[in-house]
C-alpha positions as CSV (number, residue, x, y, z in Angstrom):
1,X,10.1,-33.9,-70.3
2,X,11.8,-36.2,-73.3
3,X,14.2,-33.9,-75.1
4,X,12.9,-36.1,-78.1
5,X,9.1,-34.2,-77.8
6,X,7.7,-31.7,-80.0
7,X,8.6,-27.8,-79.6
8,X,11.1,-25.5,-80.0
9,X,13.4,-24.4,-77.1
10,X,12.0,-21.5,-75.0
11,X,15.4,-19.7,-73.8
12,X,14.4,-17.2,-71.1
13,X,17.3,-14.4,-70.9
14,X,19.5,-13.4,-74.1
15,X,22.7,-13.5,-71.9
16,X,26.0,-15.8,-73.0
17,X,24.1,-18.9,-72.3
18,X,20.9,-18.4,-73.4
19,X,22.4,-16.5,-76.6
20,X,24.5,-19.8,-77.5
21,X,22.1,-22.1,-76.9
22,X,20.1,-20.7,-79.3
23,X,22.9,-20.1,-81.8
24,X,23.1,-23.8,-81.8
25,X,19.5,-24.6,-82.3
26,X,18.7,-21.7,-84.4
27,X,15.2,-22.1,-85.6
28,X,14.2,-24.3,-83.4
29,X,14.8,-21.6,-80.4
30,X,12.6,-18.9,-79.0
31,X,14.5,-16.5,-77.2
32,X,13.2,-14.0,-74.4
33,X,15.3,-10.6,-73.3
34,X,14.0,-8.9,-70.6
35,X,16.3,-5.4,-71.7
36,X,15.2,-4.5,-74.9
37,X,18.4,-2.3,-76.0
38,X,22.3,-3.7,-75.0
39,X,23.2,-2.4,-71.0
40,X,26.1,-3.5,-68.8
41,X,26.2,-5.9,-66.4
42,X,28.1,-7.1,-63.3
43,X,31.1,-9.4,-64.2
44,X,34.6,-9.5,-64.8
45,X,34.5,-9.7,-68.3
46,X,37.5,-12.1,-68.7
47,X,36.4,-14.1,-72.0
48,X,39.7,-17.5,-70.8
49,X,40.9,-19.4,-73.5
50,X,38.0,-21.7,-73.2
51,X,35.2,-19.5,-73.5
52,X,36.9,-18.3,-76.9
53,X,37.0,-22.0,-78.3
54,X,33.5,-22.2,-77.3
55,X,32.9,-18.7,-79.2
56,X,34.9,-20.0,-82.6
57,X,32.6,-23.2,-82.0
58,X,29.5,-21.5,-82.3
59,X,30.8,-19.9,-85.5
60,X,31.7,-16.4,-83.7
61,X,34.8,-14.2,-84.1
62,X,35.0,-12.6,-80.7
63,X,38.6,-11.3,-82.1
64,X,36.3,-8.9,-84.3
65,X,35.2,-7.3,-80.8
66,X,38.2,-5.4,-80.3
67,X,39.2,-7.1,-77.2
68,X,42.0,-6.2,-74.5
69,X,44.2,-8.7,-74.5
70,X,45.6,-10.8,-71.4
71,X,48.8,-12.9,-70.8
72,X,49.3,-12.3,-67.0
73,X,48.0,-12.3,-63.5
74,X,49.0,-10.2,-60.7
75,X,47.9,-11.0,-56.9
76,X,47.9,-8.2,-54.5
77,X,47.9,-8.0,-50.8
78,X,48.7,-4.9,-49.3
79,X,52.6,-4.6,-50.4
80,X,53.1,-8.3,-51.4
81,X,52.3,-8.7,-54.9
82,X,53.2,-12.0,-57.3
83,X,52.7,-12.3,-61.1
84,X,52.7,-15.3,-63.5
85,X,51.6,-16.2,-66.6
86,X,48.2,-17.7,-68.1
87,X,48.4,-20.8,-69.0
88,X,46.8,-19.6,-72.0
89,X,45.8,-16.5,-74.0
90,X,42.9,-14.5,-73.1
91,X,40.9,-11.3,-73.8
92,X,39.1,-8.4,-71.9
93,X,35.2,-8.4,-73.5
94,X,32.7,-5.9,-72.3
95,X,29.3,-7.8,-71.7
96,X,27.4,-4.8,-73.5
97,X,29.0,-5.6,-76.3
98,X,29.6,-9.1,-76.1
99,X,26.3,-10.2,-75.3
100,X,25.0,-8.1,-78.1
101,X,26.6,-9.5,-80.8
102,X,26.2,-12.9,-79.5
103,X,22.1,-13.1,-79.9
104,X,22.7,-11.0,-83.3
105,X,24.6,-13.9,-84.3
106,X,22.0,-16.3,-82.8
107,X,19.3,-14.5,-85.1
108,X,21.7,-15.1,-88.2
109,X,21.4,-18.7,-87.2
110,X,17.7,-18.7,-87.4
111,X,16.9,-18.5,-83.7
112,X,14.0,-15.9,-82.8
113,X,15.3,-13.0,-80.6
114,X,12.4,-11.0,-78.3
115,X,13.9,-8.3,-76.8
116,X,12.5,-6.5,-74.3
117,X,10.1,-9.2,-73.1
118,X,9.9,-9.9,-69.5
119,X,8.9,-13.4,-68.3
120,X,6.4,-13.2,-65.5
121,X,6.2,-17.0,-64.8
122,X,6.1,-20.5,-66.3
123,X,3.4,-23.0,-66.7
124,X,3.6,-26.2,-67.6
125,X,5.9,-26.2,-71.0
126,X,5.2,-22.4,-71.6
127,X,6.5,-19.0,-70.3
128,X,3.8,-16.6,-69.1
129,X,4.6,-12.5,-70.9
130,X,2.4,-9.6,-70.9
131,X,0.8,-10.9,-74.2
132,X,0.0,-14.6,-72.6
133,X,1.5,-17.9,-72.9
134,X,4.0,-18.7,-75.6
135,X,3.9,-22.3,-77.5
136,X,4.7,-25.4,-75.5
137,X,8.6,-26.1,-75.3
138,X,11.3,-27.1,-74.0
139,X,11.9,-24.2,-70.8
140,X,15.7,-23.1,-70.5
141,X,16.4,-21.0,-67.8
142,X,19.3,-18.4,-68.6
143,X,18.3,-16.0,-66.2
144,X,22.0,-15.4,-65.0
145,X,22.9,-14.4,-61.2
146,X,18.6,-13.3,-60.5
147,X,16.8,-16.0,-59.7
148,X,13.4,-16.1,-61.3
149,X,10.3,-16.1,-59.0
150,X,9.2,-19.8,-57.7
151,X,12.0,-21.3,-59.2
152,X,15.0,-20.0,-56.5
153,X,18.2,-21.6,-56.3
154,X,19.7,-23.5,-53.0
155,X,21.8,-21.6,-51.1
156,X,22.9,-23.8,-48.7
157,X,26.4,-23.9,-48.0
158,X,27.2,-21.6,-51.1
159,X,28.8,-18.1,-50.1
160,X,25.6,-15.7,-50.1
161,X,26.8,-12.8,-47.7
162,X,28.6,-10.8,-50.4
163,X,27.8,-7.4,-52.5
164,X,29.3,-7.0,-55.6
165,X,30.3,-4.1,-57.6
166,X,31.4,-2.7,-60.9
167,X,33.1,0.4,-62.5
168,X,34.3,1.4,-65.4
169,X,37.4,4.0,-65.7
170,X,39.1,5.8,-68.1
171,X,43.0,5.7,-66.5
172,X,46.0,7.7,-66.6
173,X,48.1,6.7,-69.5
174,X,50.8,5.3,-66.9
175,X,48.6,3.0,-65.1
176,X,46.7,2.0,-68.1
177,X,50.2,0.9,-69.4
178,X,51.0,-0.6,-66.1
179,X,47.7,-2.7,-66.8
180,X,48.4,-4.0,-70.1
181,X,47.6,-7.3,-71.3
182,X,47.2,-7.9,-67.0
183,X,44.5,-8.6,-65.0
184,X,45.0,-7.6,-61.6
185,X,43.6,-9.5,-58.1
186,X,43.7,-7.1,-54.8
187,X,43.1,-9.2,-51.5
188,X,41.5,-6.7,-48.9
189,X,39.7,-7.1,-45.2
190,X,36.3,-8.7,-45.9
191,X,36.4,-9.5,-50.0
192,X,39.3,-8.9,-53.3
193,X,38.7,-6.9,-56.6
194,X,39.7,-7.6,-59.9
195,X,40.5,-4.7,-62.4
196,X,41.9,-5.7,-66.0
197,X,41.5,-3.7,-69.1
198,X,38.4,-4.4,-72.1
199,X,37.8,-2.9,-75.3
200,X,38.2,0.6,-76.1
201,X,41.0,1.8,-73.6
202,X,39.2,1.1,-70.5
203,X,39.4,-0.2,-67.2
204,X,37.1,-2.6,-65.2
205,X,36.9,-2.9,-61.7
206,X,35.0,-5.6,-60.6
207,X,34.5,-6.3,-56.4
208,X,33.4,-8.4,-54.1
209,X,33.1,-7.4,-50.4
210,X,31.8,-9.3,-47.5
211,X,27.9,-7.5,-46.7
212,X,29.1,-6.7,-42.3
213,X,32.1,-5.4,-43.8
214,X,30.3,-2.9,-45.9
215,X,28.5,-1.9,-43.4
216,X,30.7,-1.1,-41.2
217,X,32.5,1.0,-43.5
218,X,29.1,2.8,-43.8
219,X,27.2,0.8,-46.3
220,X,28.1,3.4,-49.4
221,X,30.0,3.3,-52.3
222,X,32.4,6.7,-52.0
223,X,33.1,4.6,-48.7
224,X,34.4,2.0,-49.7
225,X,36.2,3.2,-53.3
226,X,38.1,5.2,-50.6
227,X,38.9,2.0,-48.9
228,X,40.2,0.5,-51.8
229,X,42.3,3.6,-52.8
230,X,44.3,2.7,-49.6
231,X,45.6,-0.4,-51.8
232,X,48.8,0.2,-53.0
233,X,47.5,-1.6,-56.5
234,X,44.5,0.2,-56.4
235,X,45.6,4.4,-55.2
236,X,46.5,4.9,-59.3
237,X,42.8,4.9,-59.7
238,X,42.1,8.1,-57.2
239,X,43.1,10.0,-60.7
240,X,41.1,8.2,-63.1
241,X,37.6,9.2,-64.5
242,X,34.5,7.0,-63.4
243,X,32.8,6.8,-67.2
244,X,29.8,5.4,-64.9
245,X,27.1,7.7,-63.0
246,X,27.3,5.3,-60.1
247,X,28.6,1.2,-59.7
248,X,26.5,-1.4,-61.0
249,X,25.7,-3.7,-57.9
250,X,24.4,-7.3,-56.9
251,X,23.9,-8.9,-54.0
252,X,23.0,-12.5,-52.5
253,X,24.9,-14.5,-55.6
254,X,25.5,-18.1,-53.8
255,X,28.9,-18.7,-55.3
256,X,29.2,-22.5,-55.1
257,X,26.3,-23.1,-56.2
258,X,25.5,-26.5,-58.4
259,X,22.1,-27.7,-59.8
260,X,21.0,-31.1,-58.8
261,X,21.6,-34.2,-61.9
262,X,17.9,-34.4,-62.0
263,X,15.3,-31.8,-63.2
264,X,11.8,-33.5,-61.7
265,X,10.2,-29.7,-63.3
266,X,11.5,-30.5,-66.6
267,X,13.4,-27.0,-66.9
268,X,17.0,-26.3,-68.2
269,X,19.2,-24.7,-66.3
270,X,22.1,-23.0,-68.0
271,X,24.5,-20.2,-66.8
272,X,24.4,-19.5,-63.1
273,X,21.1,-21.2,-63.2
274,X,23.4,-24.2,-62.9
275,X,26.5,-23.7,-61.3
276,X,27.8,-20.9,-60.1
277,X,32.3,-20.4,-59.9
278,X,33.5,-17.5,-57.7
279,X,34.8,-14.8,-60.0
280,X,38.3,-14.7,-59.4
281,X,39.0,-17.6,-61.4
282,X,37.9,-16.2,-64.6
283,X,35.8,-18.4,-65.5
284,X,32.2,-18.1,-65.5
285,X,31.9,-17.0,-68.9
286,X,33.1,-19.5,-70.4
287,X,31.2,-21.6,-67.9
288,X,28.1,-19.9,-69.5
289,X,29.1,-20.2,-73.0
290,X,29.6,-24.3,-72.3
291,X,26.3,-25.0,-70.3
292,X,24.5,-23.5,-73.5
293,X,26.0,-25.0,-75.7
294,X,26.1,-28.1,-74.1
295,X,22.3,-27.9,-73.7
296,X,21.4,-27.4,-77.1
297,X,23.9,-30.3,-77.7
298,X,21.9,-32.8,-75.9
299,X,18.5,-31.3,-76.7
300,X,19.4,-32.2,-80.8
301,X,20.6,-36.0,-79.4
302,X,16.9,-36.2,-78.0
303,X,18.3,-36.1,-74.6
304,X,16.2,-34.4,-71.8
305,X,17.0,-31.6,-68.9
306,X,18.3,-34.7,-66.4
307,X,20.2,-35.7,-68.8
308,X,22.1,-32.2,-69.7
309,X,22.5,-31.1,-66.2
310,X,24.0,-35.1,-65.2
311,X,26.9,-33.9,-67.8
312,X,27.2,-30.7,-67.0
313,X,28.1,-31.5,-63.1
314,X,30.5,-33.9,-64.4
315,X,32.0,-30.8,-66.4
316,X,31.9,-28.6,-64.2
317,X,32.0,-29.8,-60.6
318,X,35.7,-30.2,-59.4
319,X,36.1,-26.6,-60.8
320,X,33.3,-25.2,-58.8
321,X,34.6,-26.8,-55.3
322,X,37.9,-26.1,-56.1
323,X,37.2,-22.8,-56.7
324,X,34.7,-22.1,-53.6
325,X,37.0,-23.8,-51.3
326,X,40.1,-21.4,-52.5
327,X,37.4,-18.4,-52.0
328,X,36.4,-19.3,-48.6
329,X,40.8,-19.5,-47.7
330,X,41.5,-16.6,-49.0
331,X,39.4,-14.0,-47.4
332,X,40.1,-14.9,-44.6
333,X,43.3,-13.0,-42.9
334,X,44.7,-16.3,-42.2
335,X,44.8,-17.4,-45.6
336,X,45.4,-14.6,-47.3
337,X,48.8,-14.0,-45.6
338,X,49.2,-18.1,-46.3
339,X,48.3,-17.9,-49.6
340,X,50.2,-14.5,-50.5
341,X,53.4,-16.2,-48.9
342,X,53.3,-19.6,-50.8
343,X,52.8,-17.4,-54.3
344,X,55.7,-15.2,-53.6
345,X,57.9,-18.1,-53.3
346,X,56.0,-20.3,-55.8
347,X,53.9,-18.0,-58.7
348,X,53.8,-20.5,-60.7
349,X,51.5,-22.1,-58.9
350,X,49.0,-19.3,-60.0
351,X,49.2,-20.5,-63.2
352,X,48.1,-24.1,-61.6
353,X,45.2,-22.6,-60.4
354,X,44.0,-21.6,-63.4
355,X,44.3,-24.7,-65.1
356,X,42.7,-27.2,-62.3
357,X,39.8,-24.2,-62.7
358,X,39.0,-24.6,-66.0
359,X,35.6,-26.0,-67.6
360,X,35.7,-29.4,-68.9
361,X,34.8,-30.2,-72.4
362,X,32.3,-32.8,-73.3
């Protein structure tokens, strides 16, 4: 497929990459959201420094979201706990909201927005929905952390085997305080959570924990939030209020994960279609927000899927390595005593981390 050919882009899933891939190409996109109203889904919800500039690039003020902001990391191990500062500036986003005002701002631009229209398969240079086949295109995938069905994602050597969840709390004012303009890291047997404040005086906690662990602390939720209460960063929470009926949850995400340069189907893959970072650096949003951008970028030059996903590995490689190989050290017990030692001595180097983390531009 030439990016040069006739047809406007077919975006399937209104998340951050689909949404600024078509705020980009505006008329010339077609985009497809399976949820027909805004809902929350599993992620951090740490909009970096980068994923802003990509925002303001796209012509969107994500400051007009209300955001938390954050300076500062904290790592957590038990006791042992080390802070430093972000190398840059950064703010806590719900995706509800986010992702919302994202594809209204892609229909200002011109694209069309279908929401509420599932994609049961693709054909050729169509998607197949419950009314038929839509107009040849160009196919971009943006169907985030689900795979979409014949079109799976390699998982070998990524790091499959966990279960994530999510949680939303309303905190006691002293913790909340505690949290401000923070996001904090908590190192535990068998995965780490992350729990940083967003818009509207509220807390997210966002987990990852290895699936045989789980189990054997019986496979449930009340389970293993009692687990985490036993966290000396995380007990605080015992008095907060869940503002959740029950934690959003994933499972099977292969972290690590990289598209191949070439695209012998012809189909765009953007988001965690392409590359997927572990979540503890903070960055797949912006991640997100780059690969569709990026796309829509080389779709205008004339260029085709090969020659978008060629660049994006380029931009986003190193980071994902880096990244995975730092995930795969530090759940281990070996590593995370290691790794809690070096930052209690050195903290700074936290801020490294970030940094050598980051999505390339270009």
């Amino acid at each position: 497929m030439n990016g040069s050919g006739s047809g406007r882009a077919i975006i399937i899933g209104g998340g951050l990459a689909g949404a600024a891939a078509a705020c980009v190409l505006g008329p010339r996109a077609l985009l497809l959201e399976r949820e027909a109203m805004p809902h929350d889904k599993i992620c951090g919800e740490f909009l970096s420094f980068e994923a802003g500039h990509t925002l303001s690039a796209l012509g969107f003020d994500a400051a007009s979201l209300g955001g938390a902001p954050i300076s500062h990391v904290r790592l957590h191990d038990g006791s042992r706990s080390a802070r430093a500062a972000l190398p840059f500036m950064a703010s806590g986003i719900t995706r509800r909201t986010l992702d919302a005002a994202l594809l209204d701002h892609a229909a200002s631009s011109g694209a069309e927005i279908q929401r509420g229209t599932t994609v049961r398969h693709l054909s050729r240079r169509t998607a197949i929905i419950s009314a038929g086949e839509t107009e040849e295109g160009h196919l971009f995938l943006a169907t985030g952390k689900h795979d979409m069905r014949g079109l799976p994602r390699k998982t070998e050597r990524t790091i499959n085997n966990l279960v994530g969840f999510k949680m939303f709390f309303r905190a006691p004012r002293a913790f909340a305080n505690g949290l401000d303009q923070h996001v904090d890291v908590t190192l535990f047997e068998g995965g780490y959570a992350g729990l940083q404040p967003v818009e509207n005086q509220r807390l997210n906690l966002c987990l990852l924990i290895d699936r045989a662990r789980l189990k054997a602390l019986g496979g449930s939720w009340p389970a293993l939030f009692e687990t985490l209460l036993r966290e000396p960063s995380l007990a605080p929470l015992a008095d907060a209020e869940p503002l959740l009926d029950k934690p959003l949850t994933i499972s099977g995400v292969p972290y690590g994960f990289r598209a191949a340069a070439a695209s012998p189907d012809g189909v765009w893959r953007l988001g965690d279609q392409a590359a997927v970072i572990p979540s503890f650096c903070g960055d797949g949003m912006a991640m997100a927000l780059h690969s569709g951008h990026l796309a829509a970028a080389v779709l205008a030059e004339g260029g085709d899927a090969s020659d978008y996903q060629t660049r994006l590995r380029r931009n986003t490689s190193r980071q994902v390595r880096l990244a995975t190989a730092v995930q795969r050290f530090a759940t281990t017990p070996l590593g995370r005593f290691t790794l809690m030692s070096g930052l209690c001595v050195f903290p700074g180097a936290m801020s490294q981390l970030a940094r050598w983390t980051r999505v390339a531009n270009g």
